[in-house]
N, C-alpha and C positions, 0 to 999 in steps of 0.2 A: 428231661425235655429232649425230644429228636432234632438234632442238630441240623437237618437239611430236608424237612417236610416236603414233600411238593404241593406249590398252594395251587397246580394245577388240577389236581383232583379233588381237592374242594369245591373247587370254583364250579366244575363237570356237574361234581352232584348236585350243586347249589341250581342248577339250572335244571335240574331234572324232576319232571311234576311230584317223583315219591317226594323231596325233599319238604315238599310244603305241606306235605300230611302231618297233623299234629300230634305229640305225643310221643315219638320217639324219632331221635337224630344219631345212627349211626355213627357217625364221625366223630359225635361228641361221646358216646357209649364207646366204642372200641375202640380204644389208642394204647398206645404204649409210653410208659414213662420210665425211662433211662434209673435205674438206679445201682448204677454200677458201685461193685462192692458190696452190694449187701449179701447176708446169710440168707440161703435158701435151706427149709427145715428139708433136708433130703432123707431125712430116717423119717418121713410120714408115711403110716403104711398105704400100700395101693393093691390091685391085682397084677399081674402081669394076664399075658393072653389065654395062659391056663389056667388061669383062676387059681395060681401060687401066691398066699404073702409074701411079697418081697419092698424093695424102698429104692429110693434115686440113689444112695449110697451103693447097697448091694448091688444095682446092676453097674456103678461107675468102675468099681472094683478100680480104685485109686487113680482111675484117669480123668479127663473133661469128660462133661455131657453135654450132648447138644441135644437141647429139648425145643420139638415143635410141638406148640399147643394147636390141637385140632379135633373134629367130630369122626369119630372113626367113619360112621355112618354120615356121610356126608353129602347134600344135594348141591351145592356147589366147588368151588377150588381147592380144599383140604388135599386133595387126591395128586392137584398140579402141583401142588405146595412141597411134598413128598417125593415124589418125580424129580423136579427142578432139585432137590437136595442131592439125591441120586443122582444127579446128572453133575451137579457140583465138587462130590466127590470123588466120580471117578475120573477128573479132569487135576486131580491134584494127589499127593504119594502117602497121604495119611489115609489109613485104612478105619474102618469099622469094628470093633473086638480090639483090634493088636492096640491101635493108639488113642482111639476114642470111643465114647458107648454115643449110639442114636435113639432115642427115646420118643416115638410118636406118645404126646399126651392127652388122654382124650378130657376134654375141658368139660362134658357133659356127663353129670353124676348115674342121668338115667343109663347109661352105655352101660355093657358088662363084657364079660372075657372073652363072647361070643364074639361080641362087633370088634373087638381086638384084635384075632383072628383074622375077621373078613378082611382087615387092613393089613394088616402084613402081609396076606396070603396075597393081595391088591399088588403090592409093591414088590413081590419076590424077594421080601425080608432073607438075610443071610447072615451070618454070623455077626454078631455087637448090635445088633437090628432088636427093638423092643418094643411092644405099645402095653400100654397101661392104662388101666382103668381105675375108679375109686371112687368115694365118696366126698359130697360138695364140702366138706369142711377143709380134708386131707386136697383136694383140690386148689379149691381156694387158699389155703395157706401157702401152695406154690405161685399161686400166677398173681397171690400181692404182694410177695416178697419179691418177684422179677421185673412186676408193672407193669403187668400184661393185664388191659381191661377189657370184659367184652359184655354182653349182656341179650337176655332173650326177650324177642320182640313176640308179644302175643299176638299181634294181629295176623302174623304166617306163620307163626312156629317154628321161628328160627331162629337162633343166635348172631347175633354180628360180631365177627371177631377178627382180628388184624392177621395177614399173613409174615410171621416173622417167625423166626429161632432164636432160641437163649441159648448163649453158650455161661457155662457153667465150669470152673473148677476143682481139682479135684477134692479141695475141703470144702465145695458148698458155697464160696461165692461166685457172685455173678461178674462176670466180667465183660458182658458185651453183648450185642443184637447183628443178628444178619437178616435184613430186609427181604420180604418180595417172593415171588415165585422160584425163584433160580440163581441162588449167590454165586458170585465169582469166584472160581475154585481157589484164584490166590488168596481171596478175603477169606473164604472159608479156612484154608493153611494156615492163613496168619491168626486167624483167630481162635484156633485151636491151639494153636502155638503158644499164644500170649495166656490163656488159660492155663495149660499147664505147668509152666511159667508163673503164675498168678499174675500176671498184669492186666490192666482193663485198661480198654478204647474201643474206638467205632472202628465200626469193618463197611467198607461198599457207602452207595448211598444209602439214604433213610428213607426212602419208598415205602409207603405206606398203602398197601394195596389190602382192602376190606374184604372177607369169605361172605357174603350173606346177598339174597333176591332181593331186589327191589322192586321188585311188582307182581303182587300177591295175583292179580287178577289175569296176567298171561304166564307166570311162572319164570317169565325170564327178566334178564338182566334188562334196565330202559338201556335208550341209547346212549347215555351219559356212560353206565358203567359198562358198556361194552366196548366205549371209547379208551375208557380206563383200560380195561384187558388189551386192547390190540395196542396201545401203548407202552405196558407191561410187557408182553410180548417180543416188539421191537425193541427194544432197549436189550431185551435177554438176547435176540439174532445179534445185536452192533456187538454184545457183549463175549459171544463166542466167538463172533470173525474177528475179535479183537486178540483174544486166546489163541487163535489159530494164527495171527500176524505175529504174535509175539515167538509162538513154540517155531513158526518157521524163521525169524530170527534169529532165533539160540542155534539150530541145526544150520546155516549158513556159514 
């Protein structure tokens, strides 16, 4: 269960005309359910970007993983999602390669090593940097042992899926979620931490912020979920001026 949901973005969507279209409800399709402790099969095989067998073990090479599940080929947030991580870690002294591995996971079986590529190439990938591809089985074995649910919505052709990372330790259990576009570089430290460590708890709030269009008929976000983004957003600005008040406290 997510310990501190915001039932404001409910409520946004709940008022927004897609909401009353019948037959599928985002909200209820892509959420995430806490199941901290459990085994993640990390020896399932997948591709990596060059189309190499390899597994979440082989590239953890004994340390945590921090896996975002996302569309490589992505028409909406996957892209912010990625960024915001990036932008997390380099606000905090744990590196990529030396103390942790990052794992873009691409959650859609049709992707291959190509659309792998276009994403890391996107993000200026650098060393301990991965994306991976595979098949829905070898997929899905991952993201229901984490409790990561999302699902494709046929009416646009596109997946709803929650914006969040699993951190992972380095024997394969789960130890924790970091919410939202842009974690807090201390959450991010601490929950890498406690990973390797093997300890599990919550990191940050539980912001639950959704990847997927809501209005097939102009392509963009309604005004409900753009409400949601520029509040996302804000919360990320309070959250680095907050970072910044703190680092200039320690140098005082």
């Amino acid at each position: 269960m997510i310990p501190r949901l915001l039932i404001l973005f409910a409520a946004l969507l709940a008022a927004s005309p897609a909401a009353a279209q019948a037959g599928f409800d985002p909200f209820g399709e892509a959420r995430i359910e806490e199941k901290l402790g459990a085994r993640v099969p990390i020896d399932a095989p997948f591709l990596d970007a060059q189309g190499r067998r390899t597994s979440l073990r082989a590239l953890a090479a004994g340390k945590p993983l921090l896996l975002v599940p996302v569309l490589h080929h992505c028409p909406n947030i996957c892209g912010a999602t990625l960024a915001g991580m990036a932008q997390a870690i380099a606000g905090q002294k744990l590196r990529p390669g030396r103390d942790f591995t990052l794992v873009a996971f691409g959650i859609d079986p049709r992707e291959g090593p190509q659309a792998a590529r276009d994403d890391l190439a996107q993000i200026k990938a650098r060393e301990g940097v991965h994306a991976l591809t595979g098949q829905r089985r070898a997929i899905r074995s991952v993201t229901d042992a984490i409790g990561y649910h999302y699902a494709w919505d046929d009416r646009i052709g596109q997946y709803a899926h929650a914006a969040a990372s699993a951190v992972i330790a380095p024997d394969g259990r789960m130890t924790g979620w970091l919410y939202g576009l842009a974690p807090q570089p201390d959450d991010l430290e601490r929950a890498l931490a406690a990973a390797r460590s093997g300890q599990s708890g919550s990191f940050g709030e539980a912001l639950l912020l959704l990847c997927y269009h809501y209005n097939p008929a102009t392509g963009r976000y309604t005004p409900a979920i753009e409400k949601m983004l520029r509040l996302a957003g804000g919360i990320t600005v309070a959250g680095l001026g907050l970072l910044i008040f703190r680092l200039r406290r320690r140098a005082a």
